[in-house]
N, C-alpha and C positions, 0 to 999 in steps of 0.2 A: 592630346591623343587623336590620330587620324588614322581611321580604318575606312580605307578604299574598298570600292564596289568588289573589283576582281578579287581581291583577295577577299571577300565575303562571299564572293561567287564560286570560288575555288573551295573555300572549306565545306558549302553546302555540297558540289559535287563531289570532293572525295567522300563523304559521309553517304550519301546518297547509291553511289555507284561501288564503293568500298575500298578501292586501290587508287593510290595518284596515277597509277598510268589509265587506267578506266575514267578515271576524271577528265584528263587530259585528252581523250580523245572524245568526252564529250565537248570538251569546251575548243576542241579543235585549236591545240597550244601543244606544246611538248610538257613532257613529264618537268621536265627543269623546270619549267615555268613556272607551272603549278605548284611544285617542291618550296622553288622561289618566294611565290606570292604568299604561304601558309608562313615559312621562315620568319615574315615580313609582319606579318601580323602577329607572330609569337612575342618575336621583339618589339613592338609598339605595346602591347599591352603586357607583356612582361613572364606570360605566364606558358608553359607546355597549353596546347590547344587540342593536342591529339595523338592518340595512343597506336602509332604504328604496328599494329595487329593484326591479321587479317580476319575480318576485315577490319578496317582503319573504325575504328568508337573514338568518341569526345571523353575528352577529362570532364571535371566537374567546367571549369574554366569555360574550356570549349562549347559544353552544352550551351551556357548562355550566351556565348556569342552565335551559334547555330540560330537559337530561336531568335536575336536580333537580325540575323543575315536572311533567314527565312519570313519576316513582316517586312524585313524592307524590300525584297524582291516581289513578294506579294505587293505592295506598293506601287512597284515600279511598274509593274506588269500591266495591273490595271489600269494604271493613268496613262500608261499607252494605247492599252485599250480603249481607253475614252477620247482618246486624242486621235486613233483610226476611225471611230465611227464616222457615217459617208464616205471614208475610202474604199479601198481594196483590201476584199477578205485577208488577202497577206499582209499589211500594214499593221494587224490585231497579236500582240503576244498573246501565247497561251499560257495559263495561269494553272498554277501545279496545284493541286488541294491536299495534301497528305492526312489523313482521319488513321482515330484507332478507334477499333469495334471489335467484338467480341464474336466467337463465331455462332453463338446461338442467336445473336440478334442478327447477324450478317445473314442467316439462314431464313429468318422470321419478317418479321415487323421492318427492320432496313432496308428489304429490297427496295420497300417502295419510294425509301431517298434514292437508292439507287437510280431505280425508273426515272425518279423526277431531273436528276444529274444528268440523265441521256441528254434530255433535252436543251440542256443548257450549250452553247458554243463558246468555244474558244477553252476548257477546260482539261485538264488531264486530273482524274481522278487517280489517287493512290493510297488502297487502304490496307492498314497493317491490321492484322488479325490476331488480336492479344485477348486472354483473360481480365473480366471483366474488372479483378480486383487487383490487377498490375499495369493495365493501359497508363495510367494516369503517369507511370514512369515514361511514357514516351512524350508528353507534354513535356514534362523536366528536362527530359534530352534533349528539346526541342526540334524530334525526328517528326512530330505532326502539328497540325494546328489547331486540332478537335477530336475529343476523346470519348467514346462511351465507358463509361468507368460506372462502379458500387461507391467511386469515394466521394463522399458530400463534403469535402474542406476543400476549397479551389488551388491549385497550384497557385504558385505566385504567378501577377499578371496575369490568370485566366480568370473569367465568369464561368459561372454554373447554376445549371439548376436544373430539378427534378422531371424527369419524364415521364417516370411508372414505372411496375414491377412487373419482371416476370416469374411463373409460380413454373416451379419443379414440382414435380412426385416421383418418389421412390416406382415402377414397376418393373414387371417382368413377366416371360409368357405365363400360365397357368400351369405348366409341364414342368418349371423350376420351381415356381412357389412352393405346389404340392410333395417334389421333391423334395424341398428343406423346409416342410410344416411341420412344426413340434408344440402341441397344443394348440393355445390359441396364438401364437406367433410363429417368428421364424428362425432357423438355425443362421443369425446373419455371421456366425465368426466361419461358415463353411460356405456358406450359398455366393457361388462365383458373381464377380463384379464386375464391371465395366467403368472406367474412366477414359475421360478424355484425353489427359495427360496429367505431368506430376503435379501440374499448380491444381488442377480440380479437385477442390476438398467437398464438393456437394456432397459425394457418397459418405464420405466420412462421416460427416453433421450426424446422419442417422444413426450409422454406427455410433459414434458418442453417445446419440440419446439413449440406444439402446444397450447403454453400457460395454461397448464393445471396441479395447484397443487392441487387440491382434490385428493381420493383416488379413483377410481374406480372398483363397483363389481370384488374381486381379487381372481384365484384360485390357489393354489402352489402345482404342480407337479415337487417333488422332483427326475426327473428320464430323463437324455437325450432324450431317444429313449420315453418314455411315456408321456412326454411334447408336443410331434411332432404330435402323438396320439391324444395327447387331443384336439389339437389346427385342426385338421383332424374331429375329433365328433363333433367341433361346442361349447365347451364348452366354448371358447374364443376366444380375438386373442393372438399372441405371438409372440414374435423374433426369428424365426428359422434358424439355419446356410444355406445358399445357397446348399448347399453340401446334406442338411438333407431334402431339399425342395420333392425330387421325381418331378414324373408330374403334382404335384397340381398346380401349376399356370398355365401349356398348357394342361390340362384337363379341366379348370373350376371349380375342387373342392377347388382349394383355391384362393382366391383375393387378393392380392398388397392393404395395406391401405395407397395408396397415392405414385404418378410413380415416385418422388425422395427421400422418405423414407428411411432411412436403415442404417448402423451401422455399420462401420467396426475394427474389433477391432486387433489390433496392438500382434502377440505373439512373444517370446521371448523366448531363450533358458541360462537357469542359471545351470551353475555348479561350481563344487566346483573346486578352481584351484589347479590341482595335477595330480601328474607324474603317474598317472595309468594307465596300460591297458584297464579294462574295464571300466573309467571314458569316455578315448578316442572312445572308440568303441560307445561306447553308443551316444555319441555327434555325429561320424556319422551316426551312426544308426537313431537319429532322425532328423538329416537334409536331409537324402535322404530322408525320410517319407516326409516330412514338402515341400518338392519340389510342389506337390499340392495346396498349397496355394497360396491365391493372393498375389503379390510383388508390 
């Protein structure tokens, strides 16, 4: 079995860009080619590679050939890169990093990989912003190379390991609580919510604890930093990270629903296991970040 560069290079770009014509004009070929080159590798390894969709996803098949075509271009990239140095700045490929992370970390404590990636040359960062307990599905895809994920069992071929936790609490302004106070608790099956989308089951947790499977008045602000907002207007309550809190609880504009409440959620660091420079770099890059975290 022989799978050529271009056609590894071709199925990362349709994947990548979502359409073979979109591919094809990155790779500055025609569509045919492209078309071609995928064809070509369906039939050497035998199997559908890709699910002509819009936008174009990997079969099961595909994904793993994705994440082989994606280390080996990481690879390549670099050791050209090391083969430029003493040349000219343009001699240097630039090397693609694709990461998934979660947006309250993306909001928080990861800027500071962030900051620290500015500095680095020759890189294009690309990060996917997935919920902390489904990232790990984009490993399998092999749409990224490194994951902030809840899951502590490593994808196949990735390392991992622990970072810290981040701690949620239930609040909300004082003008809502008091609103749905009924004794010493609260009317949680009426008192309006806030989620971030449908995969955030944070607000739920409580509700379970608190015996509570109805749905209650529910709003979805799909936005870190505009979820913290909303839940600040009075709009609901919500789970917001400790970190995101500000002085609303020693202000008074926001209230604790309930003094042992809260939710601490387990992160994780997944990558792909391989002999890279900037696989390595990047791994400490976001464990010095992650040092903030609860342990």
């Amino acid at each position: 079995m022989q799978m050529r560069p271009e056609q590894l290079a071709a199925l990362v770009a349709i994947v990548d860009h979502g359409t073979f014509d979109a591919a094809a004009r990155h790779l500055s070929v025609t569509p045919s080619a492209v078309s071609q080159r995928v064809r070509a590798l369906e039939s050497e390894v035998g199997r559908v590679l890709l699910v002509r969709s819009t936008p174009v996803r990997t079969t099961a098949a595909g994904a793993v050939l994705l994440r082989l075509a994606r280390q080996q271009l990481l690879l390549e990239r670099e050791a050209l890169t090391e083969l430029a140095a003493g040349e000219s700045a343009g001699g240097a490929a630039r090397v693609d990093l694709p990461l998934a992370v979660n947006a309250d970390s993306l909001a928080t404590w990861f800027t500071a990989a962030v900051h620290a990636c500015a500095a680095w040359p020759g890189i294009t960062l690309r990060l996917h912003v997935e919920d902390q307990d489904h990232s790990a599905a984009l490993l399998r895809a092999g749409a990224v190379l490194g994951a902030i994920t809840s899951d502590p069992v490593p994808v196949q071929g990735c390392d991992v390991e622990r970072l810290g936790v981040m701690r949620y609490l239930p609040v909300a302004t004082a003008e809502i609580a008091e609103r749905h106070s009924r004794g010493r608790g609260y009317d949680w099956a009426e008192m309006p919510m806030i989620r971030f989308n449908d995969k955030d089951d944070l607000q739920h947790r409580v509700l379970a604890a608190h015996g509570v499977d109805a749905e209650p008045p529910t709003h979805y602000v799909p936005s870190s930093q505009a979820f913290v907002d909303a839940v600040y207007a009075g709009l609901g309550w919500g789970m917001v990270p400790e970190d995101q809190m500000g002085d609303g609880l020693a202000t008074g504009r926001l209230v604790r629903l309930g003094a042992r409440a809260r939710a601490d959620v387990p992160l994780y660091w997944q990558r792909w296991r391989l002999r890279s420079t900037h696989v390595e770099r990047l791994t400490g890059t976001v464990r010095d970040a992650a040092r903030v975290l609860r342990r």
